[in-house]
Residue, then its C-alpha position, 0 to 999 in steps of 0.5 A: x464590567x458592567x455594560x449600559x443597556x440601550x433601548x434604541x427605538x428607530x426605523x430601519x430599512x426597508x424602505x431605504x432613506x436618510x434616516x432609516x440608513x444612519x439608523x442601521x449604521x449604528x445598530x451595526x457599529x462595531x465601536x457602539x455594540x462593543x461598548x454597549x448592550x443594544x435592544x431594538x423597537x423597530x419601526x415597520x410602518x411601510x415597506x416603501x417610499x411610496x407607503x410612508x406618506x399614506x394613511x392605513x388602519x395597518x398603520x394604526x393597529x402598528x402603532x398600538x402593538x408599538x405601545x406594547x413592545x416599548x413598555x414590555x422592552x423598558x419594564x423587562x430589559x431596564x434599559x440605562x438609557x432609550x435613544x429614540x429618532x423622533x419624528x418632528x412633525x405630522x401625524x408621526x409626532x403626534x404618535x411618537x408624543x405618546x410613546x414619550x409619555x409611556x417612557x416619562x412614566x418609566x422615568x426613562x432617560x431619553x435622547x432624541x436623535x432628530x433628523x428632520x425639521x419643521x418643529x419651530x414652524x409647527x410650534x408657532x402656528x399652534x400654542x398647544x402644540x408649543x407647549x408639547x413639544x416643550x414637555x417633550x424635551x423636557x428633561x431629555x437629551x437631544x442630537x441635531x444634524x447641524x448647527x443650522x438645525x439646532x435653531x429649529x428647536x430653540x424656542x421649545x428648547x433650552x438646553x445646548x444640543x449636541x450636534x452630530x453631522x451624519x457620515x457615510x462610508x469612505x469609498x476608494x479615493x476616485x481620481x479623474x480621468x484624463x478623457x474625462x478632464x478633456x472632454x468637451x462636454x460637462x456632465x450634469x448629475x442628479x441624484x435622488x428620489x424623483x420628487x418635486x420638493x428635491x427640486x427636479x422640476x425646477x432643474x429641468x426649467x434651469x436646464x431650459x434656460x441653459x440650452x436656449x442660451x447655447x450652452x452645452x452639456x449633457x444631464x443624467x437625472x437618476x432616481x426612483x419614481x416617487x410622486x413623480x413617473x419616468x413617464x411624467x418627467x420624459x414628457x416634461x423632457x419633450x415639451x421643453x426641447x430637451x431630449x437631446x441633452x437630458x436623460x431619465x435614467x431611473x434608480x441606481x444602487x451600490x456600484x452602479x450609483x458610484x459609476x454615477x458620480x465618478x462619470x458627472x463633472x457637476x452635481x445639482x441637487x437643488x430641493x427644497x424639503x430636506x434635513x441633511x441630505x445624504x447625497x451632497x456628502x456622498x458627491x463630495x467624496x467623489x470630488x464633485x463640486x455641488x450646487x444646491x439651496x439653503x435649506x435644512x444643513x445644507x449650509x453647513x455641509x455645502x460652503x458657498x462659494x467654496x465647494x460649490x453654489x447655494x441658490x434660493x429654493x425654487x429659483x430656476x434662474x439662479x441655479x441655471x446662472x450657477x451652473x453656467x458658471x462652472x460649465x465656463x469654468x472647467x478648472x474653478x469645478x474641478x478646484x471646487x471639488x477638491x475642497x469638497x472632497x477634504x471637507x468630507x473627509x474631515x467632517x462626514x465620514x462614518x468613523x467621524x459619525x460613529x465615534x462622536x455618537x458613541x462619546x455622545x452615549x458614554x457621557x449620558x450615560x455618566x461612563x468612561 
């Protein structure tokens, strides 16, 4: 059998995020390397979250070796086909735009697998950026998270993407407690980076307004310091009377991030800079119903009114009116989060992601 060659150029972890984890979730599909030959760039372009936003000479120097990698991968290994998780906007773009034009010259076939957003917003602030990004997509395939997603490259272009939600790993079935149905007082959780655009800040203020309108719960803020200290955000706690009810809890991985989930009754995550986040989906597999904004595919992750809340981006007194609403209604969150966990096991599962991308690749490919 004459198995087609993939020439896969991606970032995988360190450091650990959305994109770098789907990245490795198909270099390591079982399904994917069983029906294909797969040959890695590997994007090592900062060991941290903190070093991905900075400006470095290294990153520079990176960037040329990266010239010489890709062209020596295509002219040795003739792949069928490159899959390539191009970066949307920014500098990233830029530098991934003339890796584009070194494969054109190859004549390679290119998919782009996009996991960010921002390409209409950027391609209308600038006519010569709308005409690259248009030669970009011309004549190459190109994967979108969500349908919502898929209008962001509608104006540079024309053909139908295909649309690929990410999936995580199913963890064992979680059942609540009968303390925990029982107890008095709700658990709020956020889970994430601590970085303004997810929108702590702005949960902080809701949380405020909860407390000062008598309600009681108690909150779990749990990530890993970005641009936004443990320091910063327990000073923020203090100055606005909080300290009985709120907690800073720092980064948790692995089990201890799942005790997370299986010990909250609600999961706020209300940003307002994302693409597809990963923590939604993991929250609904742990039955949790999920109020966050309508931002990137959130609303085809999250259904209002459904399996939780949608609120405007930075509007602290909407999200507090939602949570209100189920720290009042106990049995309408735990309903809430049902249907959440059968809309995750129906749609964003790894074995749904893997198995879509792989029909994606053989049809590309013109295999069966």
């Amino acid at each position: 059998m004459n198995t087609k060659r993939i020439l896969c150029i991606l970032q995988l972890p360190p450091p650990l995020h959305g994109v770098s984890l789907m990245n490795n979730y198909i270099l390591n599909s079982k399904l994917i390397k069983s029906n294909f030959h797969i040959e890695i760039v590997d994007f090592r372009f900062a060991k941290s979250m903190k070093d991905l936003q900075k400006f470095s000479f290294s990153k520079i120097f990176k960037a040329i070796v990266y010239v010489y990698k890709i062209a020596k991968k295509v002219l040795i290994k003739k792949p069928d086909m490159v899959y390539f998780t191009l970066c949307p906007t920014g500098l990233g773009f830029y530098r991934d735009a003339f890796y584009v034009f070194i494969l054109k010259l190859f004549g390679s076939k290119i998919v782009f697998h996009l996991h960010g957003k921002g390409i209409k917003q950027s391609a209308q602030k600038n006519f010569l950026r709308k005409w690259l990004y248009t030669w970009l997509f011309k004549n190459t395939f190109v994967i979108c998270l969500s349908k919502k997603l898929a209008d962001d490259i509608s104006d540079v272009y024309k053909n139908t993407p295909y649309i690929v939600p990410n999936g995580i790993e199913v963890q064992p079935k979680f059942n609540r407690n009968v303390n925990q149905l029982n107890r008095s007082v709700p658990q709020i959780l956020y889970l994430s980076n601590y970085i303004r655009n997810k929108g702590i800040l702005i949960l902080l203020e809701a949380l405020e307004i909860l407390k000062d309108q008598g309600y009681q719960f108690k909150a779990r803020l749990v990530g890993a310091p970005t641009d936004l200290t443990i320091e910063f955000l327990e000073n923020k706690i203090t100055n606005q009377n909080l300290t009985e009810v709120v907690k800073i809890i720092g980064p948790r991985y692995g089990d201890n991030k799942f005790v997370e989930f299986q010990e909250a009754d609600i999961f706020v995550f209300p940003t307002y800079n994302d693409a597809f986040p990963l923590v939604t989906i993991e929250a609904m597999q742990y039955c949790l119903p999920v109020i966050s904004t309508f931002e990137g595919s959130i609303p085809d992750i999250v259904i209002d009114n459904e399996t939780g809340f949608l609120v405007k981006t930075q509007d602290p007194q909407m999200l507090a009116e939602k949570i209100a609403i189920l720290l009042n209604d106990k049995d309408l969150g735990i309903e809430m989060g049902k249907r959440g966990y059968e809309r995750f096991m129906n749609n964003f599962t790894l074995n749904h992601f893997e198995n879509k991308i792989n029909e994606i690749f053989y049809e590309i490919l013109g295999t069966h």
